[in-house]
C-alpha positions in Angstrom: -16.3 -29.4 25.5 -16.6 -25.7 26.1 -14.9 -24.6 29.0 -17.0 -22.9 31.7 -20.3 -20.7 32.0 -20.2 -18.7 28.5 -18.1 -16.2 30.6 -15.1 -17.1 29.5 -13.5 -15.6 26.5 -10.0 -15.6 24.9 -8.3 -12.7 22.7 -5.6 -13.8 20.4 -2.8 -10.7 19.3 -2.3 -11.0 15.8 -1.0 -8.0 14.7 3.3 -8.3 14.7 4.9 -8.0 11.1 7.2 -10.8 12.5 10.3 -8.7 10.4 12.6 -11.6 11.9 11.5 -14.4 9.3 11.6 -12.1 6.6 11.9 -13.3 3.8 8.9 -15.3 4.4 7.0 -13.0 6.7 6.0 -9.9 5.1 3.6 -6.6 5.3 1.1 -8.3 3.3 1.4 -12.1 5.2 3.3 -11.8 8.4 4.7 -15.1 10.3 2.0 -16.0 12.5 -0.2 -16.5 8.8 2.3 -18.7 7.5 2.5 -22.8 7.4 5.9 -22.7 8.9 5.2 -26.0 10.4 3.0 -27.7 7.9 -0.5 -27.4 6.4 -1.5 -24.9 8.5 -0.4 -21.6 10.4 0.3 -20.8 13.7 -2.8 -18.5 13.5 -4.9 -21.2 12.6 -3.3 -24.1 14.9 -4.1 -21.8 17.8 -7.4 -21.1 17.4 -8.2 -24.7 16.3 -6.8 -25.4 19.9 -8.9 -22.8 22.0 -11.9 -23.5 19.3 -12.3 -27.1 20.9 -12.4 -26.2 24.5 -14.1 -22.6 24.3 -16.1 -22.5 20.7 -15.5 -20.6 17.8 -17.9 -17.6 19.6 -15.7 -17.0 22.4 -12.5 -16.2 20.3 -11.7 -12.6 19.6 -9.0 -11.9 17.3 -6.7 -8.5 17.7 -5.6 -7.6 15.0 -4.4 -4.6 12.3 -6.9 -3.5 10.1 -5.2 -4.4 7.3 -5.3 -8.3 8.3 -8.9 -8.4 9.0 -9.7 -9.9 5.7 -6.7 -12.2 5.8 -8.2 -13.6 9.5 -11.8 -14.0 8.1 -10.0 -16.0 5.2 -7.7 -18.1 7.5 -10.6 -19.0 9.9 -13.8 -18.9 7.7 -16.4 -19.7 10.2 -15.1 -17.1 13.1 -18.1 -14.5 13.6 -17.0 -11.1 11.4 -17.2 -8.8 14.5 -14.6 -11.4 16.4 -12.3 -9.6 14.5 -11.9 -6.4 16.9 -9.2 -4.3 14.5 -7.1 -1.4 15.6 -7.2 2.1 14.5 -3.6 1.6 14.0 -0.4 0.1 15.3 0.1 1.6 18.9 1.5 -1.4 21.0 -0.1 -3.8 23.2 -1.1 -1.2 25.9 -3.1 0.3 23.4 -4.3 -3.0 21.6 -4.8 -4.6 25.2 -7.1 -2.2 26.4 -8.6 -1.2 23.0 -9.7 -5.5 22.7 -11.0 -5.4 26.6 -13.1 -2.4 26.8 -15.2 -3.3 23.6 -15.7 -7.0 25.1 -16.3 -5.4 28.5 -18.8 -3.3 26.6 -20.9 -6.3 24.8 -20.0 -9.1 27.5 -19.9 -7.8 31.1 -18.7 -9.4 33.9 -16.3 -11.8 31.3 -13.4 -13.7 32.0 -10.6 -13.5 29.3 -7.8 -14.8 28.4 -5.2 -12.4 26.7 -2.9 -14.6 24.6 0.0 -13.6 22.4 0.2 -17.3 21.0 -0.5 -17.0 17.1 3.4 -17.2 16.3 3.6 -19.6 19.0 4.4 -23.7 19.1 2.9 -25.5 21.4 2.8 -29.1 21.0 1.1 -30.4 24.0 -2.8 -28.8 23.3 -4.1 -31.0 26.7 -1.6 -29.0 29.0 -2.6 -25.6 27.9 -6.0 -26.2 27.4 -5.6 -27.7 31.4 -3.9 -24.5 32.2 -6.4 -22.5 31.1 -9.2 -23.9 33.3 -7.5 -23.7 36.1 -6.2 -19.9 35.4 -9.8 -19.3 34.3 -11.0 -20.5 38.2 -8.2 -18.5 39.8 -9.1 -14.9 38.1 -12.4 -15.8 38.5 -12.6 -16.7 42.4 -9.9 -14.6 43.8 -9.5 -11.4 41.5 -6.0 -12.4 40.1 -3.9 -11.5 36.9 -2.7 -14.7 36.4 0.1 -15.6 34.0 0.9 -18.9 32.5 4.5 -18.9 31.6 7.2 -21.9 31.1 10.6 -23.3 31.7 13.2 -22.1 29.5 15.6 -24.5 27.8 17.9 -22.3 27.1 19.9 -18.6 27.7 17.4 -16.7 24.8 18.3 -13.3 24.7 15.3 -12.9 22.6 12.3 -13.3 25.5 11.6 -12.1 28.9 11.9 -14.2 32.1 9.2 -14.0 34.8 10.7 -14.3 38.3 8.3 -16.1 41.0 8.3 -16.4 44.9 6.8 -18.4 47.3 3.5 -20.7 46.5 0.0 -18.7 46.6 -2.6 -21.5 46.4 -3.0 -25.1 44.7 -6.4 -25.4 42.0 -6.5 -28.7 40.0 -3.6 -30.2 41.0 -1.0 -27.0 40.1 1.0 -25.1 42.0 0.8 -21.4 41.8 3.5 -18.5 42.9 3.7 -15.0 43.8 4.9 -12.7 41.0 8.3 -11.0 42.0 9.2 -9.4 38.6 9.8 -9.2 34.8 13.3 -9.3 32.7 12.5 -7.9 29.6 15.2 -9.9 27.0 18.3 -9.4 29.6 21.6 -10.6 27.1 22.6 -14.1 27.3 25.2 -14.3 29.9 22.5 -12.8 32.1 20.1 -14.8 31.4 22.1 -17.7 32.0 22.6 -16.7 35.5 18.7 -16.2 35.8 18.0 -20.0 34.6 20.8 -20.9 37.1 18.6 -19.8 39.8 15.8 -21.8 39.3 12.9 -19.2 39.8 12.7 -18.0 36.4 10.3 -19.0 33.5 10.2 -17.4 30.0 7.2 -15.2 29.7 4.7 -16.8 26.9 2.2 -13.6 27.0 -0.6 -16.2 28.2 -2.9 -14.0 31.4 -5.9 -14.8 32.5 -7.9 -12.3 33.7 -11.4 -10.4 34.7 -11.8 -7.3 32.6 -13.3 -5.6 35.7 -10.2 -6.0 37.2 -8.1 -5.1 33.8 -9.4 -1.9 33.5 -9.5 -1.1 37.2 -5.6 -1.5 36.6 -5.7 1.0 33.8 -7.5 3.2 36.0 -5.1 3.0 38.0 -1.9 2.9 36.4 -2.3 3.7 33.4 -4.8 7.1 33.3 -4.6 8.3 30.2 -5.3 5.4 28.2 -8.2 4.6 30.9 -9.7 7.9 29.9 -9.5 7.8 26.1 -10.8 3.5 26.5 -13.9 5.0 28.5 -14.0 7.7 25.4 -14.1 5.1 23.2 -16.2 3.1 24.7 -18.9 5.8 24.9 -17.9 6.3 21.3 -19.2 2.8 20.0 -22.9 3.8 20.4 -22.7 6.8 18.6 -22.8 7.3 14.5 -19.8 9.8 14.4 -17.9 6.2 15.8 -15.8 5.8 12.4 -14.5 9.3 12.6 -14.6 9.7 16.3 -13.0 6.7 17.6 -9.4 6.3 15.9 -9.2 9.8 17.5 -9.2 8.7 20.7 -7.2 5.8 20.4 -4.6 8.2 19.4 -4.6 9.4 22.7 -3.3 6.2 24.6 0.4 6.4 25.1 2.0 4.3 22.8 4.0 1.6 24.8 4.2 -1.9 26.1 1.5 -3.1 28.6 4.9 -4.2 30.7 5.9 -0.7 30.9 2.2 0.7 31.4 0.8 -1.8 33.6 3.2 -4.4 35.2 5.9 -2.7 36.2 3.7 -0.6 38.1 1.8 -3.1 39.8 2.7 -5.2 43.1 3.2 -9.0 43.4 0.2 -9.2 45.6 -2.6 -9.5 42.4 -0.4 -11.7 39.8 0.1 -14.8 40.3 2.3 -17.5 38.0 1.4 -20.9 36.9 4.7 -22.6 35.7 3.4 -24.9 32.4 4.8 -27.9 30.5 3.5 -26.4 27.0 6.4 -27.8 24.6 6.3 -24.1 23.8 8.4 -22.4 21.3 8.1 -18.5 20.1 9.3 -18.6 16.6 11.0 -15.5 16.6 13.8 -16.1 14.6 14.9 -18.3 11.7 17.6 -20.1 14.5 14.5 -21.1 17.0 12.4 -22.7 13.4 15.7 -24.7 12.9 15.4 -26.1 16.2 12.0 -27.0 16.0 12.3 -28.6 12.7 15.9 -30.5 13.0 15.9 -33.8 11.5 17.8 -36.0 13.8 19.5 -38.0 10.8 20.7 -35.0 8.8 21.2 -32.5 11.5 19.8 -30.3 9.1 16.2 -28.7 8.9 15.0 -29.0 5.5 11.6 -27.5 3.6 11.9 -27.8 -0.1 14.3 -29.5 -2.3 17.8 -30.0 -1.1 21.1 -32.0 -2.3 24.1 -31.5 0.3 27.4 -32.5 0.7 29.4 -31.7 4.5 26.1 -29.6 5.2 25.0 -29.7 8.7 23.1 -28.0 11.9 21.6 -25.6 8.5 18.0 -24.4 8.2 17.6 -24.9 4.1 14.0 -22.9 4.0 13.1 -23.1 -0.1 9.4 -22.5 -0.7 10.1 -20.9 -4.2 10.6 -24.4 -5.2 14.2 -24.3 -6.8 16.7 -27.2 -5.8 19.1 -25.8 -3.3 22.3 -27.3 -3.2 24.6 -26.7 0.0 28.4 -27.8 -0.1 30.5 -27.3 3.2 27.8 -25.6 5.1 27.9 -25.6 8.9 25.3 -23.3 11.7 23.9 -21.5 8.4 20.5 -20.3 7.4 18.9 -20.4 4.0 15.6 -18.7 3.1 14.8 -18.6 -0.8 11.6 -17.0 -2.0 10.5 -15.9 -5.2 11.8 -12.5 -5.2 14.4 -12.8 -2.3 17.2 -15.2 -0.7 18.8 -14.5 2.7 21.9 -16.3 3.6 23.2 -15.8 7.4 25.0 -17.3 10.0 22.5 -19.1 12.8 23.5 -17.1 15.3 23.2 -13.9 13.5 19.5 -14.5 12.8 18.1 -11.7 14.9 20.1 -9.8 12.7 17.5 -9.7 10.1 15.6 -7.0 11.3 18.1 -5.1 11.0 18.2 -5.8 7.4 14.4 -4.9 6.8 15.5 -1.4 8.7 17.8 -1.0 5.4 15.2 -2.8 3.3 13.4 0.3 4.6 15.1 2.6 2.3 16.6 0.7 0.1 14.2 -1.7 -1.0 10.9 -1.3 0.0 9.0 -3.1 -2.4 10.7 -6.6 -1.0 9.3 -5.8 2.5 
């Protein structure tokens, strides 16, 4: 079933290096084109879930230029110019607006959905597919940024919490709130307290949205990337675009579209739809322990493993060697072929901090 009048389009952010899961995630294969789960990556679970409601035409993938031939080889039958890749890594202000104003420019008048779900679990498909019909009539009829975020589980110091206010309107049987404001990754005593409140929801990345009224918001916030998208845009038809265009995109300020756009804005045009997604952002190797826990063992297990005392462990061992864990307890074991990472659980965002040395010291592993 494709999901409304043809107007409707979604663009999935695949560009992160996803350092975090290194040793698995790398330059050449970040996270999101992994199977972390199974068969299949995030990338492609994702898309195989908007596929089914919107079609395979209506998905636009953003993406580095460097991964363009990796997407095409994940997801065959996606159209080649679906791929919309950017000049170069300049944040999602850049990468937002960059996506928008070339669909803007082929598809006027488009509805879109801006997702930053190809690292993302979510294990009911019918609940976000739902959500995005309903966020799809709300952007649609009343001019709204509207955001799709969830209840957190827990005091993540690792993702931003969404504060929302009174009710704004009912569509489909949801409940939809005014936008107060955004805490970008507050630590986890703070966040704590926000969840204790009861008006916060971790921020998925998942807006729905005109792309009239996303760049009139760039026009107005955000001026010097509106000038340089309009640039481009102008550039596309032209046969100097190769040279002329990752130019231009040099010109939009490199930062977040939080700092650039949201922070700016007032309550009164974003809305939030709280969702029940069983949504996950595999971030770190701690959060793919807790999605994979086997309730038996206590212990999350891919590969070959023999243990004795071993428990609450993420034993990670796609190089195919036996790993063998004695008196193990809130640990984390990643072996590949040319690397093995052994850390405490709760030091796992520590691992980018680790490919920052790996920077220096051993690029080749990165």
């Amino acid at each position: 079933m494709v999901m409304g009048d043809g107007q409707f389009r979604a663009i999935l952010f695949s560009g992160g290096a996803g350092s975090r899961l290194w040793p698995l995630s790398r330059r050449a294969r970040p996270k999101q084109f992994q199977p972390l789960l199974g068969s299949d990556s995030l990338f492609q679970l994702m898309v195989r879930r908007l596929e089914t409601r919107i079609g395979l035409e209506n998905i636009y993938v953003s993406t580095g230029e460097i991964y363009r031939d990796l997407v095409l080889e994940q997801v065959p039958d996606l159209p080649p110019d679906n791929v919309i890749a950017e000049p170069e890594m300049r944040d999602t202000l850049a990468a937002v607006g960059y996506a928008v104003a070339i669909l803007n420019d082929r598809f006027p008048g488009s509805t879109i959905a801006t997702l930053w779900g190809a690292d993302h679990i979510v294990r009911r498909d019918d609940q976000f597919v739902a959500c995005l019909s309903a966020a799809h009539k709300l952007a649609t009829e009343n001019d709204w940024v509207v955001k799709i975020d969830v209840r957190p589980t827990c005091p993540s110091d690792a993702l931003g919490y969404i504060e929302y206010g009174d009710p704004r309107a009912e569509v489909d049987g949801r409940t939809v709130y005014a936008f107060r404001r955004q805490v970008e990754k507050p630590p986890a005593e703070i966040a704590a307290q926000l969840i204790a409140e009861g008006n916060y929801l971790w921020n998925t990345g998942y807006i729905v949205w005109t792309a009239e009224k996303i760049l009139s918001l760039y026009e107005q916030h955000a001026r010097a990337a509106y000038g340089a998208l309009m640039a481009i845009v102008d550039a596309l038809h032209r046969p100097s675009s190769a040279e002329t265009i990752p130019m231009l995109y040099r010109q939009i300020p490199k930062m977040s579209i939080d700092k650039g756009i949201f922070e700016k804005m007032s309550g009164d045009d974003m809305v939030v739809m709280p969702a029940e997604l069983g949504w996950s952002d595999i971030g770190a190797w701690n959060v793919l322990r807790d999605e994979l826990v086997e309730a038996e063992s206590g212990n999350a297990v891919h590969g070959r493993h023999v243990a004795l005392d071993t428990t609450q462990c993420l034993i990670y061992a796609p190089a195919g060697k036996p790993v063998i864990t004695i008196g193990l307890r809130d640990m984390i074991v990643v072996d590949t072929e040319d690397a093995l990472l052994i850390c405490p659980a709760d030091r796992s965002q520590d691992v980018k901090k680790i490919v920052q040395r790996l920077e220096e010291e051993m690029p080749h592993l990165l």
